[in-house]
C-alpha angles and dihedrals in degrees: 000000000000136000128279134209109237137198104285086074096060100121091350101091105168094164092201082122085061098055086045089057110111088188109033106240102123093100124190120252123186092261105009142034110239129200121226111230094201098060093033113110098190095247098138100221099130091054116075087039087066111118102202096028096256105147118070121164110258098261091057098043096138104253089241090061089053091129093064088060085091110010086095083042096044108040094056084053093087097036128077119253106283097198093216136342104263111077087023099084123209125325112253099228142016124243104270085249082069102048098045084057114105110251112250114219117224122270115265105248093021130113 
C-alpha cells in the first residue's frame, strides 16, 4: 500500500507534501505532484500538510478519483528508476487521467 495524489492537486502544485517527505518520492509533473510507489514507505507525512486535501492512502482514494488509483503507478512504469525527486527533475508528462482534466485557472487575488 502507499499513498496516491489525487485530483485536487491538478494545477494546484503546492508542493508543501514535497518538503514533508522524509524520502523523496513525491515527484513534480506539468500539472500535478505524483507520488512514487516504489520509494514510498507509507509514513504519512506528507498527508495531513496538504493544503486542498489531495493525498489518501490507496485504500481511501474517493471512488470518483479511481483513476488516480494508478496514474502515480503507472506513470513511473516507463521511466528508470529515479532514486528520489530531487535530482530527478521534473516528470515529462503528466498520466493520461491528468491531461484530459480541464485546466483550472488560478484564483483571481491568489498567488
Amino acid at each position: 500500500m502507499t499513498y496516491v495524489i489525487a485530483q485536487p492537486c491538478v494545477d494546484l502544485k503546492d508542493k508543501a507534501c514535497v518538503d514533508e517527505c522524509p524520502v523523496d518520492c513525491i515527484y513534480e509533473g506539468p500539472r500535478k505532484m505524483y507520488i512514487n510507489p516504489d520509494e514510498c514507505v507509507d509514513c504519512g507525512a506528507c498527508e495531513p500538510v496538504c493544503p486542498v486535501e489531495a493525498i489518501y492512502y490507496e485504500d481511501a482514494v474517493p471512488s470518483e478519483w479511481a483513476g488516480y488509483l494508478t496514474a502515480d503507478r503507472e506513470i513511473f512504469a516507463s521511466l528508470p528508476s529515479p532514486g528520489g525527486a530531487g535530482g530527478a527533475g521534473p516528470l515529462p508528462a503528466d498520466h493520461p487521467v491528468v491531461a484530459k482534466e480541464p485546466v483550472k485557472e488560478p484564483v483571481q487575488g491568489s498567488s
